[in-house]
C-alpha distance (Angstrom), angle and dihedral (degrees) to the residues before:
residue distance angle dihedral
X1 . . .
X2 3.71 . .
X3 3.97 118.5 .
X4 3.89 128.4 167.6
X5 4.09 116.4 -143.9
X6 3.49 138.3 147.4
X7 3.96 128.0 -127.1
X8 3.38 153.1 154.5
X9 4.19 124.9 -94.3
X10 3.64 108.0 -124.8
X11 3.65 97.3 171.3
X12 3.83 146.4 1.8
X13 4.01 137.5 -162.8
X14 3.64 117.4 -177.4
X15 4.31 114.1 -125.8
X16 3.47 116.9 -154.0
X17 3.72 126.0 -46.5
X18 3.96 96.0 -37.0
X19 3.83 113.9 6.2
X20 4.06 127.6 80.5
X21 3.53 126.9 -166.5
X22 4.45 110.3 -141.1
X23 3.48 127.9 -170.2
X24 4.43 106.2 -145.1
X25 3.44 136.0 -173.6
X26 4.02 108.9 -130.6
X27 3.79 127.2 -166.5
X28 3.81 93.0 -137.2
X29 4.22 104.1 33.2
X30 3.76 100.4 25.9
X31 3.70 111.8 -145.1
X32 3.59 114.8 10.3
X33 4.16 133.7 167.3
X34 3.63 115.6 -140.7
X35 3.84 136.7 171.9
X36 4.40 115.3 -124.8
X37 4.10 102.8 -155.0
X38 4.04 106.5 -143.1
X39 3.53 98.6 0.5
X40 3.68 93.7 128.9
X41 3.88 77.4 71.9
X42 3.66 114.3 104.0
X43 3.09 98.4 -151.9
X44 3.94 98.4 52.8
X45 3.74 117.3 92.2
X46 3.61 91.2 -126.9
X47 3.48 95.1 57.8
X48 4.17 88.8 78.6
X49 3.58 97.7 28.7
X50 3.85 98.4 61.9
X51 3.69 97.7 43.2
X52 3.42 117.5 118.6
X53 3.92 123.9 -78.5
X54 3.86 79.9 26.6
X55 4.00 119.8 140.9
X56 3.46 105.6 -163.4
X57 3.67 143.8 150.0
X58 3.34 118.3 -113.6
X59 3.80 149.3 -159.4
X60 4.13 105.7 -134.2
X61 4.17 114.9 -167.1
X62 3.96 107.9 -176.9
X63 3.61 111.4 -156.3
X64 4.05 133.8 159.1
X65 3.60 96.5 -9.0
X66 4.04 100.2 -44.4
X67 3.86 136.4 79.5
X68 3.83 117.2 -128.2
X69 3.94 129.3 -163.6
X70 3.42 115.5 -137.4
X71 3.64 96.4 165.4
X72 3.94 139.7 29.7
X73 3.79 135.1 164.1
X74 3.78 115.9 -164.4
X75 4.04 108.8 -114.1
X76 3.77 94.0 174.1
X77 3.64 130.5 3.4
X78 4.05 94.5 171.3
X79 3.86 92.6 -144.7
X80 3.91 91.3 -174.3
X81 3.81 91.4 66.7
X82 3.87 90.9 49.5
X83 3.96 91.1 61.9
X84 3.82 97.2 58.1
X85 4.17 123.2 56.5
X86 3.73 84.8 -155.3
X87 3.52 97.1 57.4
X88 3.73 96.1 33.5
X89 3.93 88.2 50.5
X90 3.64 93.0 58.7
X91 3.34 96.3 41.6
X92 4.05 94.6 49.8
X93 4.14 79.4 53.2
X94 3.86 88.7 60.8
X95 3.74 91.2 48.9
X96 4.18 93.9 49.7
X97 4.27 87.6 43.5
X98 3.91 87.3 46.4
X99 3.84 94.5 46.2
X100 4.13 86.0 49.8
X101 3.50 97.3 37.8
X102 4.16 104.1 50.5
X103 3.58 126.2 72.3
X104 3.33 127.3 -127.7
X105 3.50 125.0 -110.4
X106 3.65 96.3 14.8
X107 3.52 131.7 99.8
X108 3.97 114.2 -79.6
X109 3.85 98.3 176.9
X110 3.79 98.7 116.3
X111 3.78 86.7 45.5
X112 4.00 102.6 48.1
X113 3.75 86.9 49.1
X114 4.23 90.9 55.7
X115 3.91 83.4 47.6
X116 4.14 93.0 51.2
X117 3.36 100.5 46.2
X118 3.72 93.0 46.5
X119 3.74 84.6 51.5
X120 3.81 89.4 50.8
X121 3.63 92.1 51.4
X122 3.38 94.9 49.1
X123 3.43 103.1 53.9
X124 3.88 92.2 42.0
X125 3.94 90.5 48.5
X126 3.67 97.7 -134.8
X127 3.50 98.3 136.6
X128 3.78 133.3 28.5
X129 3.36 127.0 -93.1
X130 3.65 103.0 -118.6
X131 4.12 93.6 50.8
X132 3.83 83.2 48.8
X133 3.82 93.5 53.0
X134 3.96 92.9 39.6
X135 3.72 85.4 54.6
X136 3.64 98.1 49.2
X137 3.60 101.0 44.5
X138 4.13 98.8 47.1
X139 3.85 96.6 33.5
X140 4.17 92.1 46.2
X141 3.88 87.8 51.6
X142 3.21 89.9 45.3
X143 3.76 100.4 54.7
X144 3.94 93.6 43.2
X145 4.19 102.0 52.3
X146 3.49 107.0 -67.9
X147 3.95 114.9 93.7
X148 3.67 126.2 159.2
X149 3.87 120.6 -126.6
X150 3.71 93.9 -119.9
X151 3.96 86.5 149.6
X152 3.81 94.0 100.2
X153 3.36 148.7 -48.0
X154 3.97 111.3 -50.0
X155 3.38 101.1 -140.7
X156 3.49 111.9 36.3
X157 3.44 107.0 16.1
X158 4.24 109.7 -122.2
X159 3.46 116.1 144.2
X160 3.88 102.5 -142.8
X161 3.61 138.1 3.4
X162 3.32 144.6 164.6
X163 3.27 101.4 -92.6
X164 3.96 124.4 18.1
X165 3.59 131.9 159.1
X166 4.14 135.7 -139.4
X167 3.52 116.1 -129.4
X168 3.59 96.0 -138.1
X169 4.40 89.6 -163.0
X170 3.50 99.4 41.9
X171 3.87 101.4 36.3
X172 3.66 98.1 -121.0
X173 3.91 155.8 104.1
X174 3.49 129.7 -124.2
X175 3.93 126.3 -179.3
X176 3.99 122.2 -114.0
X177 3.28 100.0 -95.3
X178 3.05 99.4 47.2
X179 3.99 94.4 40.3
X180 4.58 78.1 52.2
X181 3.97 86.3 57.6
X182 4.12 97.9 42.8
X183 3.88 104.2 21.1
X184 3.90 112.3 -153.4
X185 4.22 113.2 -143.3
X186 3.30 89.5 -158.4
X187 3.96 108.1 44.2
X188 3.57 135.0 104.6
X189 3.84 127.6 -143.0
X190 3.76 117.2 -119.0
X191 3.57 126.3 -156.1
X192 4.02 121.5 -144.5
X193 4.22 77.4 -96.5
X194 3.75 94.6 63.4
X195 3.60 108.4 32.4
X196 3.75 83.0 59.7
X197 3.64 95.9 38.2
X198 4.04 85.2 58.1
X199 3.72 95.6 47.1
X200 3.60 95.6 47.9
X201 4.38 79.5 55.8
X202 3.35 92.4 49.4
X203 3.78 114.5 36.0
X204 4.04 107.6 30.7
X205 3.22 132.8 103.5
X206 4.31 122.2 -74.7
X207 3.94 88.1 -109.7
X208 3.86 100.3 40.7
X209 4.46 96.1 48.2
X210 3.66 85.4 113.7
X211 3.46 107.4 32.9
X212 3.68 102.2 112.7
X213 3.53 141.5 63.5
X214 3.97 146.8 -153.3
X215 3.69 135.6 -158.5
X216 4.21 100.5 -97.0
X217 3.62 94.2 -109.3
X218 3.80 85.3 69.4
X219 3.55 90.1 36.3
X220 4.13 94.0 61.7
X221 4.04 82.3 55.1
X222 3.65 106.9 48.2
X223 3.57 90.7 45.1
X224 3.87 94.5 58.4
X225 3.79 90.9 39.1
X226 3.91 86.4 58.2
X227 4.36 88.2 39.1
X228 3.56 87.4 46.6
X229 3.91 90.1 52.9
X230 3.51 96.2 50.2
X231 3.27 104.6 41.9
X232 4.14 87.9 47.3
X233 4.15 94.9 46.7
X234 4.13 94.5 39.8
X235 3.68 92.1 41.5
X236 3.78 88.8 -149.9
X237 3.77 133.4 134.9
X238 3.84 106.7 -136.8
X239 3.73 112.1 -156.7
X240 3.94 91.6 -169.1
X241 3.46 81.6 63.8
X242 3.67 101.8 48.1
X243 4.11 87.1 49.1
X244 4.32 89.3 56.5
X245 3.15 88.2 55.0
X246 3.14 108.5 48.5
X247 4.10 93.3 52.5
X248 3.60 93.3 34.8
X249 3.76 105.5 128.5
């Protein structure tokens, strides 16, 4: 079977002399591992077009048990990112949480567009880093299984108040009082701020997921209460991750 899509390369690992095995993010199959013949090739069109960070769309043949492309054109090759590690770093931490994240064999479309316009706004520098990450990270969980009950408070109901906290185990808020009666070891308080900042990530609109902002103060929290999440639900170590960091000016 012979299917035309177009996707995002999350990962690459070179095979022999010539050949590369990528990991990309489709619209219609979600994640999916496929093997490029020559692309190692310079002079083969594939050889750009499934690099990673690529979007691309592709020419799929499924054969024997494995998928095979034997064509890509390059959509999207977001040169800005490529020119600074930070950037680059983060974005290569999107790829690896994607590529964990997404299912295979079911449709990704929702997700791959969170992933490219993140991209976009990295490499542009419209937005900060840490909204872009906080975004990512909650709204890509979200999308593939794992949404928080930011609804209310579980146990008694109220909606807002002042001070709520996120059970980062359990996926869920709970008011003060009733966080004073039960106390959570692994929650995080939430002003008015956050709690808001976190809905807004989870329940807007596709286009409007980053269409906010916070002073950076708030900005350093939501983006580890969204970190912590992830990290915590996926029970995964993320190397990507530990690399941003750890050049992150």
């Amino acid at each position: 079977m012979k299917t035309k899509t177009d996707g995002l390369i999350l990962r690459q690992q070179n095979i022999g002399e010539q050949d590369k095995l990528v990991t990309v993010l489709t619209r219609e199959y979600g994640v999916l591992r496929a093997f490029v013949r020559g692309a190692k090739n310079i002079k083969s069109p594939k050889s750009a077009a499934t690099d990673i960070l690529c979007y691309s769309e592709l020419s799929i043949y499924e054969g024997k048990g494995k998928f095979i492309i034997d064509d890509a054109n390059a959509k999207e090759v977001f040169f800005e990112l490529r020119s600074d590690v930070e950037k680059v770093s983060l974005a290569q931490y999107f790829c690896e949480l994607a590529a964990f994240a997404c299912v295979e064999g079911q449709s990704a479309s929702q997700q791959l567009s969170l992933i490219l316009n993140a991209l976009y706004l990295l490499s542009k520098g419209e937005k900060s880093q840490e909204l872009i990450k906080a975004c990512v990270e909650l709204r890509l969980l979200s999308l593939s299984g794992y949404m928080p009950d930011l609804v209310m408070c579980r146990e008694c109901g109220v909606y807002e108040a002042p001070l709520m906290y996120f059970v980062l185990s359990r996926g869920k808020i709970v008011c003060e009082n009733c966080f004073t009666k039960a106390p959570q070891s692994t929650a995080v308080p939430l002003d008015q701020t956050l709690l808001r900042a976190l809905r807004h990530i989870v329940f807007s609109e596709d286009k409007k997921v980053f269409a906010f902002g916070l002073p950076e103060e708030k900005l350093s929290k939501l983006s580890y209460i969204t970190e912590s999440y992830a990290l915590r639900v996926l029970e995964k170590d993320f190397k990507t991750l530990h690399f941003y960091k750890s050049i992150k000016s």
